[in-house]
C-alpha positions as CSV (number, residue, x, y, z in Angstrom):
1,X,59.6,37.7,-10.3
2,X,56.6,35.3,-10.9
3,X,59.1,32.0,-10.7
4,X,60.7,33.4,-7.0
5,X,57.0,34.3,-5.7
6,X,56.1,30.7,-6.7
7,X,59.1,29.4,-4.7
8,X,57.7,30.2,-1.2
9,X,61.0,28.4,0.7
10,X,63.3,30.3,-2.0
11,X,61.8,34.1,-0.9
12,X,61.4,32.9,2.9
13,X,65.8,32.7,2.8
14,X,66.0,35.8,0.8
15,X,64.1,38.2,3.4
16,X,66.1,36.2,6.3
17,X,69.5,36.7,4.6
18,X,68.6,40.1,4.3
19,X,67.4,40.7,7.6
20,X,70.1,39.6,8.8
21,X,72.7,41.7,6.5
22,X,70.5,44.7,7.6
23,X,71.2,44.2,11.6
24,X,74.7,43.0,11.2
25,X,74.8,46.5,8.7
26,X,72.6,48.4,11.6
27,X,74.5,47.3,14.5
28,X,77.9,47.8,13.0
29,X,77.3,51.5,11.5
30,X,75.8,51.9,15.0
31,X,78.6,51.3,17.0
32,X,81.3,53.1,14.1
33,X,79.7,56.3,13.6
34,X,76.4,56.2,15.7
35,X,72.8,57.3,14.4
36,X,73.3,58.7,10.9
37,X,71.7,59.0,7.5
38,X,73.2,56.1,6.7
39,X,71.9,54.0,10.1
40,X,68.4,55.4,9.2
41,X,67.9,54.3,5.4
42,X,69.5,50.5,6.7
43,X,66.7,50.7,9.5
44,X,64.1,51.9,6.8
45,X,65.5,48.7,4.6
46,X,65.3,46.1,7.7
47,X,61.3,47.0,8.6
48,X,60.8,46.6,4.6
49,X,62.4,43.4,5.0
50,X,60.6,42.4,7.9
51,X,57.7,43.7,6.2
52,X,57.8,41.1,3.3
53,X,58.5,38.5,5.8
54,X,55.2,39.3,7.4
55,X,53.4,39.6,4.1
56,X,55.1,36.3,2.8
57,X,53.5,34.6,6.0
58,X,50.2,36.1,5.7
59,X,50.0,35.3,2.0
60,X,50.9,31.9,2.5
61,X,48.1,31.4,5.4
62,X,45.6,32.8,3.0
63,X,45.9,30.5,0.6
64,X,46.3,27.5,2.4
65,X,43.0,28.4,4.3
66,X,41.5,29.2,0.3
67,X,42.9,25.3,-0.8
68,X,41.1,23.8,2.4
69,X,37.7,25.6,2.1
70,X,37.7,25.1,-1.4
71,X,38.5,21.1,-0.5
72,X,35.8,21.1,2.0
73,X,33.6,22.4,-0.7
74,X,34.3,19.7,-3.1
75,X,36.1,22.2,-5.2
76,X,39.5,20.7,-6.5
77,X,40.1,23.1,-8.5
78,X,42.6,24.9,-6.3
79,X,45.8,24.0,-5.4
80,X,49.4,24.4,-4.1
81,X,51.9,25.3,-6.7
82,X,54.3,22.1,-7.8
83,X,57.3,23.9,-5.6
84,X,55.3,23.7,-2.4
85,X,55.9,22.2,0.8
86,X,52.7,20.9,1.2
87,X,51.9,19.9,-2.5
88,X,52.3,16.4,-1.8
89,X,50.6,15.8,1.4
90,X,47.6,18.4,0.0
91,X,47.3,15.6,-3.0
92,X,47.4,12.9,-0.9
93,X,44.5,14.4,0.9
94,X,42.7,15.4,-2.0
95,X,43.3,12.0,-3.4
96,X,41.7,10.2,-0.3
97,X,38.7,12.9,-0.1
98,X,37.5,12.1,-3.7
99,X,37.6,8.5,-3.0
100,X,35.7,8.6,0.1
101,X,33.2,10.8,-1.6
102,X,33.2,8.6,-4.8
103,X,32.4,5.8,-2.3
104,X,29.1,7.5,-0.8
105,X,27.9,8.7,-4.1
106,X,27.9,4.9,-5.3
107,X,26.2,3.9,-1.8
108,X,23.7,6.5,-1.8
109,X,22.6,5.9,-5.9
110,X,22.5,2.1,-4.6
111,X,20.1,3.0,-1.7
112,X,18.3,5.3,-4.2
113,X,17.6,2.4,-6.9
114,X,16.8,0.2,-4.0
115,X,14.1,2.2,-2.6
116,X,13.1,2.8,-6.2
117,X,12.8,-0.8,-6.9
118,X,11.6,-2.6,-3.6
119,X,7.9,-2.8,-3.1
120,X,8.0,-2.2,0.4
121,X,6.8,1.4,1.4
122,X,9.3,3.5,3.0
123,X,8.7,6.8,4.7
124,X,11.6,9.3,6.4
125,X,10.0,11.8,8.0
126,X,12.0,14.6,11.0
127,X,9.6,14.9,14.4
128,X,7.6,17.9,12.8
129,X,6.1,15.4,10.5
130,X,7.8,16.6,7.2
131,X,8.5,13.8,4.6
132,X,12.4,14.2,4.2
133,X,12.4,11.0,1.6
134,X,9.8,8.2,0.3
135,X,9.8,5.8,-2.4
136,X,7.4,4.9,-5.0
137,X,6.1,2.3,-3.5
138,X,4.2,4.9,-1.1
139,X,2.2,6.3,-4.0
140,X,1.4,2.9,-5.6
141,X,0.0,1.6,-1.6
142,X,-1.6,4.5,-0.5
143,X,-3.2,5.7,-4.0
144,X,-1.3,9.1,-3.2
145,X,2.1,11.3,-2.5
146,X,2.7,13.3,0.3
147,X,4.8,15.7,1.7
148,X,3.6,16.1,5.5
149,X,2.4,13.4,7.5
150,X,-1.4,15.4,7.7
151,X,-1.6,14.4,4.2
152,X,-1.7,10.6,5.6
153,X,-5.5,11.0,7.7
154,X,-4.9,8.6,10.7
155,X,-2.2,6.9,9.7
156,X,0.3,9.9,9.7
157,X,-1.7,10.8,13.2
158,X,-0.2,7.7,14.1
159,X,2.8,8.1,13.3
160,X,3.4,11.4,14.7
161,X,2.5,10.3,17.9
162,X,5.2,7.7,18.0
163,X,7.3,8.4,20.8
164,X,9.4,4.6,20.6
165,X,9.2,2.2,17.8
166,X,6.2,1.0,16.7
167,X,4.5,-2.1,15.1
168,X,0.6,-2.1,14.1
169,X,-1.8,-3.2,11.9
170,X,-3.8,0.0,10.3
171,X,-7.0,-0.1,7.9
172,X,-6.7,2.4,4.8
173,X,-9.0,3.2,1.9
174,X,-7.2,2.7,-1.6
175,X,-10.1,3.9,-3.6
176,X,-13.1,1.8,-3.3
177,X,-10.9,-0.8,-1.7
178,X,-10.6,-1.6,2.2
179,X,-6.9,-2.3,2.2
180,X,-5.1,-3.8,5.7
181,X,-1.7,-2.7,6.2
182,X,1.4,-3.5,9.1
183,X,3.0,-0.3,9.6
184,X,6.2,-0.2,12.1
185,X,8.2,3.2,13.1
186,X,11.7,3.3,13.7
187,X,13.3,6.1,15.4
188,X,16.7,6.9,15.0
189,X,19.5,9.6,15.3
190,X,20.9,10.4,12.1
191,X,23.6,13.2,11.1
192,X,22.3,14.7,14.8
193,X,18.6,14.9,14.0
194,X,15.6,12.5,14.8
195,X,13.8,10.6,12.2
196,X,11.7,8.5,11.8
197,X,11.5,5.4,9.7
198,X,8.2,4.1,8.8
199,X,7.7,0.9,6.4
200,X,3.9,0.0,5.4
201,X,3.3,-3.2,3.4
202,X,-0.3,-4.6,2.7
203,X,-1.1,-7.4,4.3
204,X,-4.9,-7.7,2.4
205,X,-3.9,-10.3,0.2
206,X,-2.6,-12.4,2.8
207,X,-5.5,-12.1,4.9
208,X,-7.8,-13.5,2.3
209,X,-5.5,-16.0,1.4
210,X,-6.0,-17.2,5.4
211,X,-9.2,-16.9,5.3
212,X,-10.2,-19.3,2.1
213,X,-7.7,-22.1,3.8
214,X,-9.6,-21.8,6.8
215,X,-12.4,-22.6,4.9
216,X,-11.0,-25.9,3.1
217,X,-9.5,-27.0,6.1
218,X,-13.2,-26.7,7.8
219,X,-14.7,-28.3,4.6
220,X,-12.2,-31.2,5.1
221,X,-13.2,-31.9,8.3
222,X,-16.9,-31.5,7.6
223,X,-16.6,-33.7,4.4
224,X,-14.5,-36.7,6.0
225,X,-15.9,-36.2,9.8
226,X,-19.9,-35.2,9.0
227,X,-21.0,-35.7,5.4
228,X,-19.6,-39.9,6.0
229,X,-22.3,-39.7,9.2
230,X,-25.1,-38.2,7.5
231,X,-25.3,-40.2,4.5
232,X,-26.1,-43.8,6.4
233,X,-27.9,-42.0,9.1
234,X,-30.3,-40.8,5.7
235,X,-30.4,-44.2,4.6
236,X,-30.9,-45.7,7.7
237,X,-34.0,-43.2,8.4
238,X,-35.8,-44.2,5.5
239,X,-35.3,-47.8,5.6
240,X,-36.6,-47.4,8.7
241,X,-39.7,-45.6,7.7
242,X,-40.6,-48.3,4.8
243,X,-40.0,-50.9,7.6
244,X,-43.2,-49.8,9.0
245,X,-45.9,-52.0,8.4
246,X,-49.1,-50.1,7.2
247,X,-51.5,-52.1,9.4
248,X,-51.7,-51.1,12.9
249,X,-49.3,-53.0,14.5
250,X,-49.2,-50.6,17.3
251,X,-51.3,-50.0,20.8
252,X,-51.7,-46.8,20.3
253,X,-52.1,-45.1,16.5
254,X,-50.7,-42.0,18.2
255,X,-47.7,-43.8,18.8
256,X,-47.3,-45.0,15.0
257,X,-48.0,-41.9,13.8
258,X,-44.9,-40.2,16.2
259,X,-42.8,-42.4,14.7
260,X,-43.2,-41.7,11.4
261,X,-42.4,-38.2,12.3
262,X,-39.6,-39.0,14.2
263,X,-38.0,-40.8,11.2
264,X,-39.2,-38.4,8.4
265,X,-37.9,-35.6,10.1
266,X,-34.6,-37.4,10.9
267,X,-34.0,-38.2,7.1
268,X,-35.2,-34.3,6.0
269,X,-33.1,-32.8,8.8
270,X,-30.0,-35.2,7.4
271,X,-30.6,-34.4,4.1
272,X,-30.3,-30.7,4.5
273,X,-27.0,-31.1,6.6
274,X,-25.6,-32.8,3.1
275,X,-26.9,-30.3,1.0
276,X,-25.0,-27.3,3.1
277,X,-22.2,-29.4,3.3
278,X,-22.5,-29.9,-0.3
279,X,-22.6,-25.7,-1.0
280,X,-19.8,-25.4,1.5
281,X,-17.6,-27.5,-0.5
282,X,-18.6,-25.8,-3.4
283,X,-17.1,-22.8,-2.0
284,X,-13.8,-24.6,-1.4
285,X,-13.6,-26.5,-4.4
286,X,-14.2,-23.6,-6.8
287,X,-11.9,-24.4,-10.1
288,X,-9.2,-21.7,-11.2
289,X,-10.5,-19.4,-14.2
290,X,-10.0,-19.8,-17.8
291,X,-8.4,-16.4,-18.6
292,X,-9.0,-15.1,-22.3
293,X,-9.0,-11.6,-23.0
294,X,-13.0,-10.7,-22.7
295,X,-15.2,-7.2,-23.7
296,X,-17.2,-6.8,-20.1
297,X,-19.8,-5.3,-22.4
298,X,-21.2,-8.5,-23.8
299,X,-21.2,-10.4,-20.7
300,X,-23.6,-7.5,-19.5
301,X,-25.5,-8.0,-22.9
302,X,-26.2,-11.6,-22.4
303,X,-26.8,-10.8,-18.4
304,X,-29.7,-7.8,-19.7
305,X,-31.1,-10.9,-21.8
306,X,-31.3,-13.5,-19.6
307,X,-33.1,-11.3,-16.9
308,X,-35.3,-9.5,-19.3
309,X,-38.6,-10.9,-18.1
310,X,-37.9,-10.8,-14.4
311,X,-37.1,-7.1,-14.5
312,X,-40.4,-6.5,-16.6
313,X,-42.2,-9.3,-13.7
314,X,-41.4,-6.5,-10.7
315,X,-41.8,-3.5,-13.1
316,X,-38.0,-2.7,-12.9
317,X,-35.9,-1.1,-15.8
318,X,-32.0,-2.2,-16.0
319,X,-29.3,0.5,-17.7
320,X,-25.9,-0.7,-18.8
321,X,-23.4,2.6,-18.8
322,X,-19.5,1.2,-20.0
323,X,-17.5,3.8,-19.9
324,X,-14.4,1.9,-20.6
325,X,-14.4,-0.4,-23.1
326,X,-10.9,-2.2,-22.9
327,X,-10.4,-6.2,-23.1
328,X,-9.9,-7.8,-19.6
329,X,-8.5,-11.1,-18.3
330,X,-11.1,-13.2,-17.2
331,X,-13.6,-16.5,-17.1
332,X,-16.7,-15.4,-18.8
333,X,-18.4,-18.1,-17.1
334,X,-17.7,-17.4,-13.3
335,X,-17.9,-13.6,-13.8
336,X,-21.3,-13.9,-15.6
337,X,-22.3,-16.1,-12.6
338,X,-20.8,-13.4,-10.2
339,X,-23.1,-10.6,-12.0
340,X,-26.1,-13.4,-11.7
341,X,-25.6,-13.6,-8.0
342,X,-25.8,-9.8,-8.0
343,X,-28.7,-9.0,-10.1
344,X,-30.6,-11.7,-8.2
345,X,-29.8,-10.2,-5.2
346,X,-30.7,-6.5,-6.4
347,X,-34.2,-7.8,-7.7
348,X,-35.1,-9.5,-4.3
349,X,-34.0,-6.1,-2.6
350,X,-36.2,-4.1,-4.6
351,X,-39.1,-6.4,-4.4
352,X,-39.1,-6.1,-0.4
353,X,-39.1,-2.2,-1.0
354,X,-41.9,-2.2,-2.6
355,X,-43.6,-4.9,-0.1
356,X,-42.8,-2.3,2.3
357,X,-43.9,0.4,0.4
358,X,-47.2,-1.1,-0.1
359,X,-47.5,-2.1,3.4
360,X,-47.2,2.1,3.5
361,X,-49.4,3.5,1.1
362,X,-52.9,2.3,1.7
363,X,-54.7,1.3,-2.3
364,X,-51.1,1.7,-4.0
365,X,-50.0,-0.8,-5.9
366,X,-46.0,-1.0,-4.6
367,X,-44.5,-2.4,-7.5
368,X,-46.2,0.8,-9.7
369,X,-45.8,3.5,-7.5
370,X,-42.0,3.0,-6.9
371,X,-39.7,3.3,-9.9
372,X,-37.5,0.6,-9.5
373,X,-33.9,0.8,-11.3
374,X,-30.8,-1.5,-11.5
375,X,-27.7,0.1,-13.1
376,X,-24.8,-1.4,-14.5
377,X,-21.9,0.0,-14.9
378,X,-18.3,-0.5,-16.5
379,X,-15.5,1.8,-15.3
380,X,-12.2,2.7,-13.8
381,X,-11.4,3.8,-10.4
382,X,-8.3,6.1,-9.4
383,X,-6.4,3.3,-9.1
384,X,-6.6,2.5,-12.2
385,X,-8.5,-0.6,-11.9
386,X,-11.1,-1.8,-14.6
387,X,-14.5,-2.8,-12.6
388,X,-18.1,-3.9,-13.2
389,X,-20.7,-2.0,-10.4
390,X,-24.1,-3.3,-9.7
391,X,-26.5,-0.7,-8.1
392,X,-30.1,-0.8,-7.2
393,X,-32.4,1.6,-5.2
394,X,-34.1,-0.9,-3.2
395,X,-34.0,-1.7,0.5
396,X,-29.9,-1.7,0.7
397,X,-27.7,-3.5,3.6
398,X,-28.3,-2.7,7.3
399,X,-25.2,-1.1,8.3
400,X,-24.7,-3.4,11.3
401,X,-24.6,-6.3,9.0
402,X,-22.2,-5.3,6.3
403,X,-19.1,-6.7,7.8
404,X,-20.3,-10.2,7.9
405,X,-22.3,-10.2,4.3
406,X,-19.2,-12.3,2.4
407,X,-19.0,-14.5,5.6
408,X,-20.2,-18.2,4.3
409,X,-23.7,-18.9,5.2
410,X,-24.5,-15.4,7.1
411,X,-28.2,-14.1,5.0
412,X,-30.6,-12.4,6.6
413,X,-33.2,-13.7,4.1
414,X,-35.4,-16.5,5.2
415,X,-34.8,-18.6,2.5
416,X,-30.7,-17.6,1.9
417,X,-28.4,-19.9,1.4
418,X,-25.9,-17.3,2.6
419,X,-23.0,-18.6,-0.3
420,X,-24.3,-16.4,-3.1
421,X,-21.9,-13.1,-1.9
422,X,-18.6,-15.4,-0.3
423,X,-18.7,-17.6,-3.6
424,X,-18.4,-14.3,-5.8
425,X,-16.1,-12.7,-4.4
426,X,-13.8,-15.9,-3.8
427,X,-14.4,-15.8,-7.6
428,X,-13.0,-12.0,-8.0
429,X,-10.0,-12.4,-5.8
430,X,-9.1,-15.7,-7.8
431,X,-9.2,-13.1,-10.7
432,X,-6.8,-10.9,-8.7
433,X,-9.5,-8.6,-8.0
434,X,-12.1,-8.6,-5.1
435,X,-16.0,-7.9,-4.9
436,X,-16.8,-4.8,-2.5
437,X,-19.3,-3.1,-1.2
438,X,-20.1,0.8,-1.2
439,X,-22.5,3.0,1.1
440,X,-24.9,4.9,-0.9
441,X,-27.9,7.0,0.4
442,X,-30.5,4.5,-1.1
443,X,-30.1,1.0,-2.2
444,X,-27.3,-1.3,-2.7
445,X,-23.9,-0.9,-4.5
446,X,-21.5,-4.2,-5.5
447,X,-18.0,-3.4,-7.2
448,X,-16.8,-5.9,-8.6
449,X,-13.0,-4.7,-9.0
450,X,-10.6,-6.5,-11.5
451,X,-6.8,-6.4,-10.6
């Protein structure tokens, strides 16, 4: 019985040659001899026939509505027997299905590995703000993972109220380190839903990178254009001034001795426009570091030494703290003139507190009554990155200045050169690193971060 219920077409002419035995048997017994036993049980036999037919057709739409949900599933496992009508289109179909699906599989791992691998930050967010997909290179820019745009502070704000595509530039904290990103928001329809796109990429290197060859090109033009002025205009001042014959040769002695003004203060003013030409070059021309593997710890040693008797000159104690001590990449010599720069600048801080603290207290000696520290410190951030921090409790940085403290030549000290803070931290970013600067409640904090 198996082998006939397998043969669908077989048992579909079985129950029609029987149906139509039993009418022809019906119809014929009908008009012989009437209603009868006999009509009866071939009436009974014809609705069983037409019963199977029935059952025949609802079996067969029962499974072929099984084979197609189970197909739509991705469940081959089902399937028409090898007598079936539809056997060969159904594996024709199946055949084509598994391709198309093999296809998208190998797209999607390729888009998978490529958003693994490219360094450019990709986030896929719906209009709620939920993160629907994001690479790695989200975590490694932004110092964090998220799942909803409120994770992202002002940049998922941002984002969320994106009602077109977008293209900015946005600020973001990566530990101690002010990064600049470009951020752009694509919106688009996919598989009938909105999403948005968004792609972040850090722009902070870039911007530095802009910055110093701003600063050679200026240096160019003030080498070639000013410094080849300056230098006979000097000379020519002070041949002038030995010119001068030192017996009065003049009506008027006042008129001898304005001259000789005039033409000192021509060569002095012309000499101080070479020597800041000079330290601007300086800035420019700074040589590429040595790089040898280096303990930070005895470059602090040999820093401690060398400003032993200044510290014990303004009464001021200096702690070293390394917490890590693992070998970093680096040129001793710059990065022990970087923490020079630093130290100096944390001792001249703390000497004008305690000017101003004397100035305060009446009969107190400033430089006793005021406990004057400078720490230095060896650590790692959350980003994993090695730094040196230089701290002090004396008069800080005015907040309305702190943005232009690395410009070139910007000091609010009297006597500043101003090149101290741009020439250290043009030495840190050649070291792949930068130098920051961190608000504290008293004093001044210097990072100085290694990449």
């Amino acid at each position: 019985m198996n082998p006939i219920k397998n043969r669908p077409q077989l048992l579909l002419v079985i129950n029609l040659i029987a149906l139509f035995v039993c009418i022809t048997l019906l119809t014929s017994v009908y008009i012989t001899i009437g209603v009868s036993a006999t009509w009866l049980l071939i009436l009974v036999i014809s609705l069983s026939v037409i019963s199977s037919l029935l059952t025949l057709f609802k079996r067969q739409d029962q499974q072929l509505i099984q084979v197609i949900r189970a197909l739509a599933n991705g469940d081959n496992s089902l399937g028409f027997s090898a007598n079936h009508p539809m056997r060969q289109s159904f594996e024709g179909v199946k055949q084509q299905m598994q391709s198309a699906r093999f296809v998208a599989e190998q797209k999607s791992e390729f888009l998978k590995a490529l958003l693994i691998h490219v360094e450019l930050a990709v986030i896929v967010c719906d209009a709620q703000g939920n993160i629907i997909e994001s690479n790695p290179a989200v975590a490694r820019l932004l110092g964090k993972s998220a799942v909803h745009l409120n994770e992202l502070s002002h940049i998922g704000t941002l984002i969320l109220a994106a009602q077109k595509n977008v293209h900015s530039t946005v600020q973001w904290l990566h530990g101690e380190q002010q990064d600049t990103l470009t951020l752009q928001v694509s919106i688009a329809e996919i598989q009938g839903q909105t999403r948005k796109i968004v792609t972040l990429q850090s722009i902070h290197e870039l911007l530095l990178n802009k910055e110093q060859q701003a600063y050679k090109r200026l240096t160019h033009v003030l080498t070639h254009e000013v410094a080849n002025t300056i230098t006979p205009l000097a000379s020519i001042a002070q041949t002038c001034q030995g010119l001068i014959p030192k017996s009065l040769s003049f009506i008027d002695e006042e008129n001898k001795q304005d001259l000789t003004l005039a033409l000192k203060t021509l060569a002095a003013r012309t000499q101080y426009l070479g020597e800041f030409i000079a330290s601007f070059r300086q800035i420019s021309s700074l040589p590429m570091p040595n790089l040898v593997p280096t303990q930070l710890a005895t470059i602090l040693a040999r820093i401690e030494m060398l400003h032993r008797q200044q510290l014990a000159e303004c009464n001021t104690t200096l702690t070293i703290d390394i917490q890590n001590k693992q070998l970093v990449m680096l040129d001793s010599a710059q990065i022990e003139q970087v923490l020079i720069n630093l130290i100096k600048n944390a001792i001249e801080a703390i000497k004008s507190h305690n000017n101003q603290q004397h100035n305060f207290k009446d009969g107190l000696q400033g430089s006793s009554a005021v406990k004057s520290q400078i720490s230095l410190t060896v650590a790692q951030n959350k980003a994993q990155q090695l730094y040196v921090e230089v701290a002090d409790n004396g008069t800080g940085i005015r907040e309305n200045v702190i943005e232009m403290i690395f410009v070139p030549f910007f000091t609010t000290k009297q006597q500043g050169s101003g090149i101290g803070l741009s020439l250290s931290r043009q030495i840190m970013i050649n070291h792949g690193g930068d130098l920051v600067y961190l608000t504290r409640p008293k004093g001044a904090c210097f990072r100085c971060l290694f990449g």
